[in-house]
C-alpha positions as CSV (number, residue, x, y, z in Angstrom):
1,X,-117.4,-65.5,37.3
2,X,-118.5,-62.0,39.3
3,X,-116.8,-59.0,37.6
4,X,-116.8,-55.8,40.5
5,X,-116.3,-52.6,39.1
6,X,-115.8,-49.7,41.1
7,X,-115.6,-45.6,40.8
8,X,-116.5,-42.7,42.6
9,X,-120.2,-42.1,42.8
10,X,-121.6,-45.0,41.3
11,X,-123.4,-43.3,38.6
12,X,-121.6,-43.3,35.9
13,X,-118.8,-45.0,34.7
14,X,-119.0,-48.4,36.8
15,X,-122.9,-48.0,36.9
16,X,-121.9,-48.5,32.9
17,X,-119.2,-51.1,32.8
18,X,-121.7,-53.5,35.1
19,X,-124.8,-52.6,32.5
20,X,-122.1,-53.5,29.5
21,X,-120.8,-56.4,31.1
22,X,-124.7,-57.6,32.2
23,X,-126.0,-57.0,28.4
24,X,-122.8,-58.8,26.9
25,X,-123.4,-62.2,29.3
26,X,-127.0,-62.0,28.4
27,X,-126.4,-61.7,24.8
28,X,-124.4,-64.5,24.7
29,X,-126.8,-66.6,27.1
30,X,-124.2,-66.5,29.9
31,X,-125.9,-66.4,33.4
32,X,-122.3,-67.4,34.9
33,X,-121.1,-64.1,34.1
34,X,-122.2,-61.6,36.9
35,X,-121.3,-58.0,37.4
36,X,-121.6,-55.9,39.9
37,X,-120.8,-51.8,40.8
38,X,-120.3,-49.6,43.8
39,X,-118.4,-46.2,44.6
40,X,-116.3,-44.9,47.1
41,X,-118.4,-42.3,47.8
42,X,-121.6,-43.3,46.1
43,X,-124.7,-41.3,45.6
44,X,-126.3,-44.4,47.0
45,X,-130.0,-45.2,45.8
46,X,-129.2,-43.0,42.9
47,X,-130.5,-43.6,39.5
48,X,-127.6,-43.2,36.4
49,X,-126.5,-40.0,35.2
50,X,-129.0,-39.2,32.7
51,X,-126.0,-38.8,29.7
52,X,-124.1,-42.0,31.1
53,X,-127.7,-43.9,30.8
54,X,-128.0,-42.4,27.0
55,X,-124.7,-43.2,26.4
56,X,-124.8,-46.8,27.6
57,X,-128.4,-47.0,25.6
58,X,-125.9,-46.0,22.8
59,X,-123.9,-49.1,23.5
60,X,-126.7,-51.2,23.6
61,X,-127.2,-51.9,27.6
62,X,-130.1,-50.5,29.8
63,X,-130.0,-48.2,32.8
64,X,-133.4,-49.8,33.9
65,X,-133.8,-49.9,37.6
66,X,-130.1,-49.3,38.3
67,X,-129.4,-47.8,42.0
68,X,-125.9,-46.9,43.1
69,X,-123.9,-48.1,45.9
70,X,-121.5,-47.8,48.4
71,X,-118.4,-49.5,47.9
72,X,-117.6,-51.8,51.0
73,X,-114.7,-54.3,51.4
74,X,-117.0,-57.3,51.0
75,X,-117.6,-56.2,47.7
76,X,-113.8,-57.6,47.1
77,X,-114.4,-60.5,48.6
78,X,-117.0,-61.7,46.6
79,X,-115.9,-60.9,43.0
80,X,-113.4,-63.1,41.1
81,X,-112.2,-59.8,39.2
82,X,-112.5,-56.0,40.5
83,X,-112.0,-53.3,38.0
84,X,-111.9,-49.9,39.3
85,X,-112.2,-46.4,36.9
86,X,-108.7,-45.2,38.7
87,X,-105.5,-45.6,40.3
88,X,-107.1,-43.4,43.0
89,X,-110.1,-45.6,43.2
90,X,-107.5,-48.9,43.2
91,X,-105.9,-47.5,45.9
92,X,-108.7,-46.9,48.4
93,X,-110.2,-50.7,47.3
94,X,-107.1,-52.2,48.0
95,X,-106.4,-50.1,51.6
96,X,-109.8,-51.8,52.5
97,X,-109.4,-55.1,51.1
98,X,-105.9,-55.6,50.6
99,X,-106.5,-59.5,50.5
100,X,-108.0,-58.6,47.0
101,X,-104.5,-57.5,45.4
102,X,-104.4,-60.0,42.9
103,X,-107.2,-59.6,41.4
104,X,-108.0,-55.7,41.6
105,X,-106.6,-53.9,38.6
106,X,-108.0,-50.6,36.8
107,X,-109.9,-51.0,33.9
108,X,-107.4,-50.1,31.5
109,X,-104.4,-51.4,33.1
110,X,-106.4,-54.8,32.9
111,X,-107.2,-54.3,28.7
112,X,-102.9,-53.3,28.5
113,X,-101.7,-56.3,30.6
114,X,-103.8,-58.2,28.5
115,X,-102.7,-57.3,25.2
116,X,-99.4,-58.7,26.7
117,X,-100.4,-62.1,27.2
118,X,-99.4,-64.3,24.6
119,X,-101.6,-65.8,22.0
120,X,-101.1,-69.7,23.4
121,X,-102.0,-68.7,26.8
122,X,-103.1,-71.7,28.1
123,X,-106.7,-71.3,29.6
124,X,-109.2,-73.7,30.3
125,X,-112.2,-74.2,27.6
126,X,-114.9,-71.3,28.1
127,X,-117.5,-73.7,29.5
128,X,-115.8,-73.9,32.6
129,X,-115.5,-69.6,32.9
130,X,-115.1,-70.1,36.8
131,X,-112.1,-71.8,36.2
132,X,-111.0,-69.7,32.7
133,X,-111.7,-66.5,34.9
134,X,-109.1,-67.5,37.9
135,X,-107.1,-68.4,35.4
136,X,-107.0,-65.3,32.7
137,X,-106.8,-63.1,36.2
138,X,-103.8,-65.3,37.5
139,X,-102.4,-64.0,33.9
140,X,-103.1,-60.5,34.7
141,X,-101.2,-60.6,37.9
142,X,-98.1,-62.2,36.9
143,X,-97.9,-60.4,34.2
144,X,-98.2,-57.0,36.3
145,X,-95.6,-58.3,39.1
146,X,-93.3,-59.0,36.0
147,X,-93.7,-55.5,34.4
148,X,-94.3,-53.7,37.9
149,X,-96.9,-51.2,38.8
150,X,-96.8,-48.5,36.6
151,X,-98.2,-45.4,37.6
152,X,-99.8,-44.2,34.5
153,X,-102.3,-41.3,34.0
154,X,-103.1,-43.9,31.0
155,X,-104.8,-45.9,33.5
156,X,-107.4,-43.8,34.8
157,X,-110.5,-43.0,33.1
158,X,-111.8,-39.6,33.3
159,X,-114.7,-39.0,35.6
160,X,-117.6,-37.4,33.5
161,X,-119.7,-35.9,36.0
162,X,-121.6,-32.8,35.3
163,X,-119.7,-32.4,31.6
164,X,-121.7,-32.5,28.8
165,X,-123.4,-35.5,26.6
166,X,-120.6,-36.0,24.2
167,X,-117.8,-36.4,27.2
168,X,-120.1,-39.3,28.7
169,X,-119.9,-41.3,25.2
170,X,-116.6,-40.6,24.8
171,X,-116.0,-41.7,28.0
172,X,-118.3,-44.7,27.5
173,X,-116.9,-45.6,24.3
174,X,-113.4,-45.9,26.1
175,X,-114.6,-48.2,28.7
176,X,-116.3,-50.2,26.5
177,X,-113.4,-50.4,23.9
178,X,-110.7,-51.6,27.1
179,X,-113.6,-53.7,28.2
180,X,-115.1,-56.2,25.1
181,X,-111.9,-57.7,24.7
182,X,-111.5,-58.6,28.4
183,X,-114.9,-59.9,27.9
184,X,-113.9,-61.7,24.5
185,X,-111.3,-63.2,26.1
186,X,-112.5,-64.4,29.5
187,X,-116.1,-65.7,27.2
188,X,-113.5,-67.6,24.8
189,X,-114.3,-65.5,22.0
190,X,-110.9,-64.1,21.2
191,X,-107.3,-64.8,22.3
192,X,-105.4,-62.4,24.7
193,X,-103.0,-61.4,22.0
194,X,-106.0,-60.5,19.7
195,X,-107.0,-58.3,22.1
């Protein structure tokens, strides 16, 4: 299961949610969870923002050799989920990949839709996370073509660049909180409604 996340530069926010989701797989001892981060206009061969690194040492992950990216459509292609930091930066994803609509959410339209699943969502067991992934995304999607796409300011998460320490972990802090249950759930850890 390949998780893409995308933003704007590639230095922050999906720099962090790839560093999260990396450190949460390895904790667990999954190496079939991946993740992966570019930006739409990335500062590529960047290094982190020096307050997104502290904050995501806050969280417990590691900025290590990180180097940012440029977002290209092949980048769709190749993930089983894309997360992006916006509607904006959904949007421009999906005018380059549009094959990738069912699977390309914003962060924190993916962690709402998911805390309207219901609890005996039938998923396949967690060894088999290829198939619990397409499956728990298939959710996601139905349960966004039922609602509709909302356009919520709610589903954006502010961009932090060149704002002080404490905007970075709040900032991380809300990624990671719409994030771990994703994570919980896709991992087997939780059910979506606990989420």
């Amino acid at each position: 299961m390949h998780v893409a996340f995308v933003c704007t530069g590639n230095i922050c926010r999906s720099a962090l949610a790839e560093r999260l989701t990396t450190a949460f797989a390895e904790e667990l001892g999954r190496c079939d969870l991946t993740a992966s981060s570019s930006g739409t206009s990335a500062v590529v061969g960047s290094g982190m923002d020096p307050h997104a690194a502290e904050a995501l040492l806050e969280l417990g992950g590691a900025p290590g050799a990180f180097r940012a990216r440029q977002f290209v459509p092949a980048h769709v292609e190749q993930a089983d989920l894309v997360l992006t930091m916006t509607r904006a930066h959904r949007r421009d994803v999906l005018q380059r990949a549009p094959r990738g609509m069912s699977r390309t959410f914003t962060l924190l339209e993916a962690a709402d839709l998911l805390s309207l699943l219901p609890v005996d969502l039938p998923l396949p067991q967690p060894d088999d996370l290829g198939a619990r992934g397409t499956a728990l995304v298939a959710a996601l999607a139905r349960t966004r073509a039922a609602r509709g796409l909302v356009a919520r300011e709610d589903d954006d998460v502010l961009d932090p660049i060149g704002r002080p320490a404490d905007v970075h972990l709040a900032v991380a802090d809300r990624i990671a909180d719409a994030l771990f249950p994703l994570l919980q759930t896709l991992t087997g850890l939780r059910t979506p409604a606990a989420a």
